[in-house]
C-alpha positions as CSV (number, residue, x, y, z in Angstrom):
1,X,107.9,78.5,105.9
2,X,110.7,77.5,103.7
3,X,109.7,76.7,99.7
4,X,112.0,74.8,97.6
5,X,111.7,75.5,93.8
6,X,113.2,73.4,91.2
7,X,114.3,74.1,87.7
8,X,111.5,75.8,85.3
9,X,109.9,77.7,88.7
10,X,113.0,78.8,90.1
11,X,114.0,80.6,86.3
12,X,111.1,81.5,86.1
13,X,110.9,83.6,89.1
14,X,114.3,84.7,89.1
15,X,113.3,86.0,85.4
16,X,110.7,87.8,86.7
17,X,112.6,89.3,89.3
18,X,115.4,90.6,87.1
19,X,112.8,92.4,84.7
20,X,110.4,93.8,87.7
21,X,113.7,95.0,89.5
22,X,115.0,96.3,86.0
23,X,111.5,98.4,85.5
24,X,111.2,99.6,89.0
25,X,115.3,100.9,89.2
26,X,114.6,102.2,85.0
27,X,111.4,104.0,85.6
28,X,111.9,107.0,88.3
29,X,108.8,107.1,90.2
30,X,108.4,108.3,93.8
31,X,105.8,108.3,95.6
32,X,105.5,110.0,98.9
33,X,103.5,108.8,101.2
34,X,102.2,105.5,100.1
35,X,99.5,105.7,102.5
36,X,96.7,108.2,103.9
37,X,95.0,108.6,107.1
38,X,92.2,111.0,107.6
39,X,91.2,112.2,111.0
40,X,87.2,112.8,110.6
41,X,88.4,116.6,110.8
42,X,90.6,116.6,108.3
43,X,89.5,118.0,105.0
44,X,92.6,116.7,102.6
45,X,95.9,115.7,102.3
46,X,98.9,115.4,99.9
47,X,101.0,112.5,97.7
48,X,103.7,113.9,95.8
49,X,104.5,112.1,93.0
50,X,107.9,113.0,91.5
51,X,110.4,111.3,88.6
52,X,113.6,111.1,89.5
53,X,114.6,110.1,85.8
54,X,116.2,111.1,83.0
55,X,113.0,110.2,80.7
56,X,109.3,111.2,81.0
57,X,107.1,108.8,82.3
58,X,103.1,108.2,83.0
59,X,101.3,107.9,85.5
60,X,98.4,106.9,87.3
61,X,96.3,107.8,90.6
62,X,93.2,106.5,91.7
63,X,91.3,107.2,94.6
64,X,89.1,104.9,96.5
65,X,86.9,105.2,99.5
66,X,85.5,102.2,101.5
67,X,83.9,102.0,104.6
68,X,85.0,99.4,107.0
69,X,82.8,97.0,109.5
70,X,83.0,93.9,111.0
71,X,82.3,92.2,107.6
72,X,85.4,93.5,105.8
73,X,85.6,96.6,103.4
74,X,82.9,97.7,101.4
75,X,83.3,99.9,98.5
76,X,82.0,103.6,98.1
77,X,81.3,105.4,95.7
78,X,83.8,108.2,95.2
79,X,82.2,111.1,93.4
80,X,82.8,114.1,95.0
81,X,86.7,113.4,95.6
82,X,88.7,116.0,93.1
83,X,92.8,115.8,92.7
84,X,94.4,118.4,91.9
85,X,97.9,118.9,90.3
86,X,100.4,122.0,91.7
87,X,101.6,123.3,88.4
C-alpha cells in the first residue's frame, strides 16, 4: 500500500524521524535478546542490557505475564517474578 503525504505531514514525519533516529544513535542502549521464550521446564532466562555510550543513561525493565487462549491475551498478575542485576 503506497501513502502519499503532502507538505505539513510529510515534515512532520520526516521531523520526527530525524529526532527518533538522533535519540536512538545518541543514547547507547542494547538490548540482547528482545524476546523470551520459556519452555514449561525452564526456570529463567537472561536479557543483557548494556550501554555502549560515552554517557550514563537510565533504564527501564518490566516484566509481564499473560496467558494466551482463543480470545487473545489476558493479563496476569506478575508477583512472584524477581530480576536480578549481575554486579
Amino acid at each position: 500500500m503506497k501513502m502519499k503525504l503532502g507538505g505539513r505531514p510529510a515534515c512532520a514525519c520526516l521531523l520526527l524521524a530525524l529526532v527518533v533516529g538522533h535519540n536512538a544513535l545518541a543514547g547507547g542502549l542494547q538490548i540482547s535478546p528482545v524476546n523470551l521464550t520459556l519452555s514449561a521446564t525452564q526456570n529463567a532466562d537472561g536479557i543483557w542490557l548494556s550501554n555502549e555510550g560515552t554517557a550514563p543513561l537510565n533504564a527501564q525493565v518490566r516484566v509481564f505475564n499473560w496467558q494466551q487462549s482463543g480470545n487473545g491475551r489476558q493479563a496476569v498478575n506478575s508477583q512472584g517474578w524477581s530480576l536480578a542485576h549481575p554486579s
